[in-house]
LOZA-222422 format. One record per residue (C-alpha): chain; x, y, z. Coordinates in steps of 0.25 Angstrom, whole numbers, plus 5000, padded with zeros to 4 digits. Layout:
VOTI   rolo   east   north     up
VOTI      A      X       Y      Z
...
END
This chain:
VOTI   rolo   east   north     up
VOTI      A   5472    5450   5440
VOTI      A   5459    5444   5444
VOTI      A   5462    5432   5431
VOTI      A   5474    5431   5438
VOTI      A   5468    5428   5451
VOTI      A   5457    5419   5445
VOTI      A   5469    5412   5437
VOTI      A   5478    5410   5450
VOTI      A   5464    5405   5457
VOTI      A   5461    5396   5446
VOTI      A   5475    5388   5445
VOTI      A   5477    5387   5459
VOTI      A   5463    5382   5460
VOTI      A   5467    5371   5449
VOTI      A   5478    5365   5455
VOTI      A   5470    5363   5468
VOTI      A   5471    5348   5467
VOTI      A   5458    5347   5477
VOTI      A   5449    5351   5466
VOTI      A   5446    5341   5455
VOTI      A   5453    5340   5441
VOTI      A   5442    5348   5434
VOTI      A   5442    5359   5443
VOTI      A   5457    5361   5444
VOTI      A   5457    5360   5428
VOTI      A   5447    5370   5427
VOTI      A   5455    5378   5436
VOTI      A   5467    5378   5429
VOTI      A   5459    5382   5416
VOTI      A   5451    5394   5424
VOTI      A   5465    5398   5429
VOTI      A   5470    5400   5415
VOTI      A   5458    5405   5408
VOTI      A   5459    5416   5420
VOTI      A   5475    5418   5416
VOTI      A   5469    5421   5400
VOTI      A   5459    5431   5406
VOTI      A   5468    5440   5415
VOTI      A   5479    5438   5403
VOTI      A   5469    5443   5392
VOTI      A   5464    5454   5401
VOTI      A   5476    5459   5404
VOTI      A   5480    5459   5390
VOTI      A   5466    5470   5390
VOTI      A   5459    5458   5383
VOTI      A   5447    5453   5387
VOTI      A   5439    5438   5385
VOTI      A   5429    5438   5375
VOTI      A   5420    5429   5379
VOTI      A   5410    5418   5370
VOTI      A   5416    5405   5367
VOTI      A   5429    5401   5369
VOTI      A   5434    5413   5377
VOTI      A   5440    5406   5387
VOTI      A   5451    5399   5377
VOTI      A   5453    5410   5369
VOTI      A   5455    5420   5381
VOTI      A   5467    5406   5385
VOTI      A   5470    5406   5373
VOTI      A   5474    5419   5372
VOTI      A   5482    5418   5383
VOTI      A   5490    5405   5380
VOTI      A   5492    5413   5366
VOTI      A   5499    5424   5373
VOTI      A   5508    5412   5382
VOTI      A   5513    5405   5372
VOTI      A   5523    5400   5366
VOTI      A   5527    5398   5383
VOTI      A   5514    5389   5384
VOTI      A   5515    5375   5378
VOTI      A   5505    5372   5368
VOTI      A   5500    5359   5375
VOTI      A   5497    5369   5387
VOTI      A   5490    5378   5379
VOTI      A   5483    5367   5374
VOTI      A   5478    5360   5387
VOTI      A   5474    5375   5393
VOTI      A   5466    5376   5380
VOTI      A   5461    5361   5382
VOTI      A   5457    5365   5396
VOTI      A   5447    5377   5391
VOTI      A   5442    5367   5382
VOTI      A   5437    5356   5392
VOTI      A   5433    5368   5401
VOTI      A   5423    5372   5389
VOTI      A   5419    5358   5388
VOTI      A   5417    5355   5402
VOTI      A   5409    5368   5402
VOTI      A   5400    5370   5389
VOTI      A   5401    5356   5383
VOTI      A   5400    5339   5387
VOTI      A   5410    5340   5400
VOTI      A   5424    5337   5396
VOTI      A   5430    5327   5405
VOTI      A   5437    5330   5418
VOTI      A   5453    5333   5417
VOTI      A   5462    5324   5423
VOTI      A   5471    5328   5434
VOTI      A   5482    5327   5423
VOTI      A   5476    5339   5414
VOTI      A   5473    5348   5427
VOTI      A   5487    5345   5431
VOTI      A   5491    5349   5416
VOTI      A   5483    5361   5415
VOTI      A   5486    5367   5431
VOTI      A   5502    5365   5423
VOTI      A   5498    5373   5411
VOTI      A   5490    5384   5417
VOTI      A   5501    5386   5428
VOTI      A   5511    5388   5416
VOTI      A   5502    5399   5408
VOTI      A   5501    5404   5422
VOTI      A   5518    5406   5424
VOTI      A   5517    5410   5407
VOTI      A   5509    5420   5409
VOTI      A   5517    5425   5422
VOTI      A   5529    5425   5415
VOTI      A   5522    5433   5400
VOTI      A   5515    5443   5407
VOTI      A   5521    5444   5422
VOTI      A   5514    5458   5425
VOTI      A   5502    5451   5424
VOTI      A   5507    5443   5437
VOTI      A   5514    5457   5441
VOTI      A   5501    5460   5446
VOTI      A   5502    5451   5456
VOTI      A   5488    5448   5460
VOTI      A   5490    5433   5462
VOTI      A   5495    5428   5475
VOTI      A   5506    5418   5474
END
């Protein structure tokens, strides 16, 4: 329940138009690298760590919402985790424009509602407020 929280914090965190565009992008990527957690440990997996844990523990996630999840929103959440590990370990990418926040607040909001509609005892739980 607690990725869930972090994932529901995260998102409505990004689509706080008061903070800047890289802080709402990197929000919106927070919120669903949180919704991969929770769903992997839910599933009684655990992340591994080392490089490229992050995408492969989305990834794994966006492997279990497809074919529901368009391929270019899979691709832009993967996009997202790439210039999230440039800004971080490499040159700093450039900042998003408000255009690519906007694009990927959309796209995390619909693996949210696909992963409410796959798995809805994991909302059951009903720990997030409304």
């Amino acid at each position: 329940m607690q990725f869930r929280r972090n994932a529901a914090s995260f998102f409505q965190a990004a689509k706080d138009d008061r903070h800047s565009p890289i802080v709402r992008y990197a929000n919106a990527y927070e919120a669903v690298h949180a919704l991969a957690v929770g769903f992997i440990y839910i599933h009684g997996l655990a992340p591994g760590g080392g490089d490229g844990h992050r995408i492969k523990v989305i990834g794994t996630l966006l492997d279990h919402v497809k074919p529901d999840l368009d391929l270019d929103d899979r691709s832009e959440i993967e996009y997202a985790a790439r210039q999230r590990n440039e800004k971080i370990y490499e040159s700093p990418a450039p900042p998003p424009s408000v255009k690519a926040v906007e694009d990927l607040i959309a796209i995390v909001g619909n693996v949210k509602a696909l992963i409410r509609q796959q798995w809805p005892s994991w909302y059951a739980l009903k720990a997030d407020k409304p």
